[in-house]
C-alpha positions in Angstrom: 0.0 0.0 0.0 2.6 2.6 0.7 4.4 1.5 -2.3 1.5 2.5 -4.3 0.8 5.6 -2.5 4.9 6.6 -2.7 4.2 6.2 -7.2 1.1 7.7 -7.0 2.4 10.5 -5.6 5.5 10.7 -7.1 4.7 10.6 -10.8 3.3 14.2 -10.9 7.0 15.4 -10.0 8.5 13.2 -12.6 6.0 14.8 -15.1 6.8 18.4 -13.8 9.9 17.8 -14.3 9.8 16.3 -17.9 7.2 18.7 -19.2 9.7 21.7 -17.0 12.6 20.8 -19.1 10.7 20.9 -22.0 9.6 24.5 -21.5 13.2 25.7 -20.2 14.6 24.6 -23.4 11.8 26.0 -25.5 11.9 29.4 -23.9 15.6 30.0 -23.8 18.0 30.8 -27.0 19.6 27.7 -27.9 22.5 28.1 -29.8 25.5 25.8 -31.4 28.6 27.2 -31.7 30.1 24.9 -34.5 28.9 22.4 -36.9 30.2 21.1 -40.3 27.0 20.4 -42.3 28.1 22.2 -45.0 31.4 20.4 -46.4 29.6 16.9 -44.7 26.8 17.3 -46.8 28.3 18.4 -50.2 31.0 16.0 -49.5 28.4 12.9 -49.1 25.9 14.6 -51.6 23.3 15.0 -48.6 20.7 17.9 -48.6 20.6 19.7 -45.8 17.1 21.4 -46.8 15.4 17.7 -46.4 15.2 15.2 -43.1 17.7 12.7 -43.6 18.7 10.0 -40.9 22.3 10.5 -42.1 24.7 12.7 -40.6 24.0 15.1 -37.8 22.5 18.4 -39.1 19.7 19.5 -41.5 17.1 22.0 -41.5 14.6 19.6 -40.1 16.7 18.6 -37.4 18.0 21.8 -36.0 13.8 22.8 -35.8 13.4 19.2 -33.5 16.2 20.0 -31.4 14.8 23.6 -30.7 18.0 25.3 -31.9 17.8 28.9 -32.4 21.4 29.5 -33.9 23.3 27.7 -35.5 26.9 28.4 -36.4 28.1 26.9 -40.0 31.6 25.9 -40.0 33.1 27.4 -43.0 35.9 24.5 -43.2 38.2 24.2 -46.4 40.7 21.0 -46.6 44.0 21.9 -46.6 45.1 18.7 -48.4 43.1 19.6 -51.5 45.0 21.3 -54.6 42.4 24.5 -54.3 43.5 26.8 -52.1 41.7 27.5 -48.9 40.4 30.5 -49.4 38.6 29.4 -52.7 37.1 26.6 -50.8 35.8 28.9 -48.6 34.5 31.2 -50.8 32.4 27.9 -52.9 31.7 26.9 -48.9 29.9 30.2 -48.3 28.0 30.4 -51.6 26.7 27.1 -50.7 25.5 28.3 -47.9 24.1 31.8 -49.7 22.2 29.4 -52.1 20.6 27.4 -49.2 19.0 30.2 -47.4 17.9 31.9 -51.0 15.7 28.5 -51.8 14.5 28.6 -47.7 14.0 32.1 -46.9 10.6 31.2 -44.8 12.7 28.5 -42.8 16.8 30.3 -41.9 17.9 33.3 -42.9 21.1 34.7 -41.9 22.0 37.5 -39.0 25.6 39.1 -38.5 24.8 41.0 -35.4 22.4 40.5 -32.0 20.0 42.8 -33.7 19.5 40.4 -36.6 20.0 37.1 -34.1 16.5 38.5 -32.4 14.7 39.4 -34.9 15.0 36.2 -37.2 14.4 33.7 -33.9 11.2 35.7 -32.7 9.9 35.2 -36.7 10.6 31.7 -35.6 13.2 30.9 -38.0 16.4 29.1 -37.9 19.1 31.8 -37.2 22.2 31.0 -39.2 25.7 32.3 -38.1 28.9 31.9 -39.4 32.3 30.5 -38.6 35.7 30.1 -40.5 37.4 27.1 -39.3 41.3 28.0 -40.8 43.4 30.8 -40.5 45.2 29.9 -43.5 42.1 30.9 -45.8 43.3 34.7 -45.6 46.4 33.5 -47.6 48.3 35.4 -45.3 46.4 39.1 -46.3 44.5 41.0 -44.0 42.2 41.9 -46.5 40.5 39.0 -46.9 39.6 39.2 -43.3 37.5 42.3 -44.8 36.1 40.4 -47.7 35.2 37.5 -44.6 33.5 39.5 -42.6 31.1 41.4 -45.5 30.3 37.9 -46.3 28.7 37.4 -42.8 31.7 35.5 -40.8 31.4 36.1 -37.4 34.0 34.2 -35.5 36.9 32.9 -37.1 39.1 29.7 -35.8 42.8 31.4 -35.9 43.5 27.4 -36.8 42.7 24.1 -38.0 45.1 20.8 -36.9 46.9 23.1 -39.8 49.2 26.0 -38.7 49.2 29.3 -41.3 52.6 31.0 -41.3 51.4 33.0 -38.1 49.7 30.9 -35.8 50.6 27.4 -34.5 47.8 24.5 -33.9 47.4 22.1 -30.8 48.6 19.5 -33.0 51.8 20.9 -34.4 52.8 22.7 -31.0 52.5 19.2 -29.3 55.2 17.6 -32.2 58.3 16.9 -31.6 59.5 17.7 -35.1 58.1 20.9 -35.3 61.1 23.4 -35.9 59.0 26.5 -36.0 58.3 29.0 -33.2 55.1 28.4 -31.7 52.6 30.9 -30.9 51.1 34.4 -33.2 54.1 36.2 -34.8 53.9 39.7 -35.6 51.4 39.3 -38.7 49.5 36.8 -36.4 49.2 39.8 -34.0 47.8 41.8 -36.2 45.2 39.7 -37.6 43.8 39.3 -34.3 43.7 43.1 -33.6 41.6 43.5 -36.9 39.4 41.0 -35.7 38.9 43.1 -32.6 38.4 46.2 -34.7 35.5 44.7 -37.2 33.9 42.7 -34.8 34.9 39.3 -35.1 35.2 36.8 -32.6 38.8 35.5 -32.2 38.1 31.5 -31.4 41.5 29.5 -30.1 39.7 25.9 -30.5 42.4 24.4 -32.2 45.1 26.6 -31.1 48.1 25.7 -29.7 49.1 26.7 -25.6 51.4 29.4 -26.9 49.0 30.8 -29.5 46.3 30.7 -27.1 48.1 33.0 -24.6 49.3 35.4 -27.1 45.9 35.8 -28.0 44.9 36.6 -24.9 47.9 39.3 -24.1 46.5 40.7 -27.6 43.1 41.4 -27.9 41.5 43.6 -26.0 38.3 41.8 -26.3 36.5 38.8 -25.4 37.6 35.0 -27.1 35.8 32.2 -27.3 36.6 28.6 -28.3 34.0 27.2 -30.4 34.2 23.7 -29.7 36.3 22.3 -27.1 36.6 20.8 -23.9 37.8 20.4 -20.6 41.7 19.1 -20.5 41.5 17.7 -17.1 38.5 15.2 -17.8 40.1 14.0 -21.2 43.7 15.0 -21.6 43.7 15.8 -25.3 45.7 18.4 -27.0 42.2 19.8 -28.3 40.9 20.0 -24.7 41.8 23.3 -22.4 43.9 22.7 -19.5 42.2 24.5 -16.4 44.9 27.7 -15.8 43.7 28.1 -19.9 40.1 27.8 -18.7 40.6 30.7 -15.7 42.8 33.3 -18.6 39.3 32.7 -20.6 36.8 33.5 -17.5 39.1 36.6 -16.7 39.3 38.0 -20.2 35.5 37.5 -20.1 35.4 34.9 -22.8 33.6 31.4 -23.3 34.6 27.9 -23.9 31.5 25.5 -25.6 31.6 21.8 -25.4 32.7 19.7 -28.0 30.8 16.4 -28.3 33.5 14.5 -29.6 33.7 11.3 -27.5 37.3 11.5 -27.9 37.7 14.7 -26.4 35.1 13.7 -23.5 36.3 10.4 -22.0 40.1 9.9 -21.0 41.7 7.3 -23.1 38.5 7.1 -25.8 40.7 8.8 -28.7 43.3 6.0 -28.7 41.4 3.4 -27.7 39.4 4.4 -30.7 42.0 5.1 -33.2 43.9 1.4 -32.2 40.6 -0.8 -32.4 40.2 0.8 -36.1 44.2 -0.3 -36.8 43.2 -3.7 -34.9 40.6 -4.2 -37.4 42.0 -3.5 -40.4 45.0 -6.1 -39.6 42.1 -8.7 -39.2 40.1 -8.0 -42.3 44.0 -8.0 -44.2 44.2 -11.3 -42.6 40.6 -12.9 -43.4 41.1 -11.8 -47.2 44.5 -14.1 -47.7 42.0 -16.9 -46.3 38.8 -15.9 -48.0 37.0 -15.2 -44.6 36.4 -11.3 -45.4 32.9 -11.4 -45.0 32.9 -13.7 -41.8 34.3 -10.4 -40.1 31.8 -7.5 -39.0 34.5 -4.4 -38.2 31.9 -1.9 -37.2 30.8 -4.6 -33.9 34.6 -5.3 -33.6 35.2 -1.4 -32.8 31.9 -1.2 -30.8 33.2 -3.6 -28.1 36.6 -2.1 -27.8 35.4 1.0 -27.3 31.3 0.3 -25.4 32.9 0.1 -21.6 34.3 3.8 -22.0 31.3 5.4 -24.3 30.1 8.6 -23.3 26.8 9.7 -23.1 25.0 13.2 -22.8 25.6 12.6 -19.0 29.2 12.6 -20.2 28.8 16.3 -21.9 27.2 17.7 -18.9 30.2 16.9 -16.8 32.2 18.9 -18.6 29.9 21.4 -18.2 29.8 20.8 -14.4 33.1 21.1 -14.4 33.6 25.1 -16.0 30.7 25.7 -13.9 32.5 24.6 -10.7 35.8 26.1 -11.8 34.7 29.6 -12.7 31.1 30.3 -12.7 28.2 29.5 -14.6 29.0 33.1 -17.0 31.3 31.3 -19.2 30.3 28.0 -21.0 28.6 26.8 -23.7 27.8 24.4 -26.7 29.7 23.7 -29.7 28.4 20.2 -30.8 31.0 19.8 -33.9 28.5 17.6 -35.1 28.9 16.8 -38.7 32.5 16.8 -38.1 32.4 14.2 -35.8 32.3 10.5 -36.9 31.4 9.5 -33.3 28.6 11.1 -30.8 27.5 10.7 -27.0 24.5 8.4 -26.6 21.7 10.2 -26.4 22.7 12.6 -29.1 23.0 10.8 -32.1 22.2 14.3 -33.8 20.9 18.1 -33.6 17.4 16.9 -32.7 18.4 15.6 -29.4 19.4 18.5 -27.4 17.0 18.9 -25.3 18.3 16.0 -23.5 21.3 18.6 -22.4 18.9 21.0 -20.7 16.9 17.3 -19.2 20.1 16.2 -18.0 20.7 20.2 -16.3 17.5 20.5 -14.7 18.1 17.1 -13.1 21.2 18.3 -11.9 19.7 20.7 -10.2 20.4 23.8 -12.5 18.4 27.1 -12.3 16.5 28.1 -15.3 18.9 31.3 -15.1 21.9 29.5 -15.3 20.3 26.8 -17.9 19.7 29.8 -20.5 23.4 30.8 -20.3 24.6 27.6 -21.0 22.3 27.3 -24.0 22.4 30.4 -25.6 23.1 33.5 -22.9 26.6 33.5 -22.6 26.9 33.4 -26.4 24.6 37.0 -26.6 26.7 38.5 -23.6 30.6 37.8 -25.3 29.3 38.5 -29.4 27.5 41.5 -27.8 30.9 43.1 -26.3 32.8 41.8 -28.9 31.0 43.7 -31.6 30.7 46.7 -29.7 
């Protein structure tokens, strides 16, 4: 009997607190501070106008997931022959043509003026973001032509390094010869940033180039998509004194989603199980055995015991909270340039299960709407000042 009353009378709190989450999400500004939809889904041939259960990002999907913004990763390939600044350019016009055929459904905004406008019309927001530093082909004037074409943050690098910025992965080589961190030019570029109103976003960066950038600009950084160093130790991942120079310069860090950047050891274990099964399948062909062998189940069960979850993302969010307040995180799924994501967001549409999983936690529906979308307004807002 007191079983049944204890159910009875706990099952309108578990539907409060569903339905709750539900109305936090749909009442704050959700935005995502990186994905790569655009070169995944000219890459793959998929159309990101139409629902499609492949990849991680459409037009249908980011509605689902109530996201507000969304930030399109301008990202050019520095091992094709074109140069990165063309690929960017075709990247963009891509993305010109998209909102042209959809102009009842996204539309794109370049200041918070626009970003409130085109979300209270209820449609998509789109937003901007150049993943390489070495698409200005080392001249500052295509930082202009950048920004009149609506890019809004730029990544000062890729796992590339241009001439005047190193990456996390060349500053962590041994073999790299040159000096790491912004030279002069690099200096420079960020100070122009500063002047136009660009965010200057260090996801990617290297230590060095990370804290000349903070020494140089005299505004507000971000990093698009990364996470927290001391969870995952990954050269991608901000170490916690990196974490505090952010908070103090007034800046903001959003979450990558990356498994590999989420769970200690998951990149490598990751990386060797893919080796490990490419050995076997060599081996099954000399026999004739190829198809006997299912690689993507070998993978899954080196990897299942450390798989993240959304659980997973809010931890790192925990964590930045903890460490310096609640003003200075975000999201910044990567997804679409992610081969891997947490369960329990396979794609865009399942955000809300980041706000569920906040609310549970205990969050206040104050400090939930600066996660989702708040702290984005408050740095682009002094940054284009």
């Amino acid at each position: 009997m007191f079983l049944r009353i204890f159910v009875i009378s706990f099952l309108p709190l578990l539907i409060f607190g569903q339905s709750n989450y539900k109305q936090i999400h749909k009442n704050a500004l959700v935005v995502d501070m990186h994905a790569d939809a655009l070169y995944s889904s000219i890459s793959s041939g998929r159309n990101l106008e139409k629902f499609s259960k492949k990849g991680h990002v459409d037009l249908v999907r980011i509605k689902q997931g109530g996201v507000d913004v969304e930030f399109f990763a301008i990202w050019p390939d520095p091992k094709k022959k074109q140069s990165t600044y063309k690929q960017s350019v075709t990247l963009l016009d891509s993305l010109d043509m998209i909102l042209k055929r959809n102009p009842q459904k996204i539309e794109k905004a370049v200041s918070i003026e626009e970003i409130e406008l085109i979300s209270s019309q209820n449609k998509i927001v789109a937003c901007i973001g150049l993943e390489s530093g070495s698409a200005l082909d080392d001249d500052l004037k295509n930082l202009d032509y950048f920004y009149k074409r609506g890019v809004r943050y730029l990544s000062l690098t890729w796992n590339d390094s241009p001439s005047w910025a190193t990456s996390a992965a060349d500053e962590i080589k041994k073999s790299w010869k040159r000096n790491k961190g912004l030279n002069e030019f690099g200096r420079e570029v960020v100070k122009k940033m500063n002047s136009l109103g660009m965010l200057v976003d260090v996801s990617h960066s290297g230590e060095q180039t990370f804290y000349d950038v903070i020494e140089t600009s005299s505004k507000p950084i971000i990093a698009s998509h990364s996470s927290v160093y001391t969870i995952c130790p990954h050269s991608r991942n901000l170490k916690d004194e990196q974490i505090k120079a952010l908070a103090r310069n007034g800046g903001v860090m959003f979450i990558n989603f990356y498994p590999g950047f989420l769970v200690k050891g998951f990149h490598d274990t990751y990386q060797q199980s893919r080796k490990d099964a490419d050995v076997i399948q060599d081996s099954l062909r000399v026999i004739d055995k190829f198809d006997d062998f299912d690689r993507s189940a070998y993978i899954y069960s080196k990897i299942n015991p450390i798989y993240p979850s959304v659980k997973t993302v809010v931890d790192h969010i925990d964590y930045v909270v903890k460490l310096v307040g609640d003003d200075y995180v975000g999201l910044g799924s990567d997804f679409d340039g992610i081969s891997l994501t947490p369960i329990g967001l396979r794609d865009i549409s399942k955000m809300p299960a980041i706000t569920k999983e906040l609310v549970k936690r205990g969050y206040s529906e104050e400090s939930i709407r600066k996660i989702l979308g708040g702290n984005f307004m408050r740095v682009f807002k002094l940054a284009t000042k």
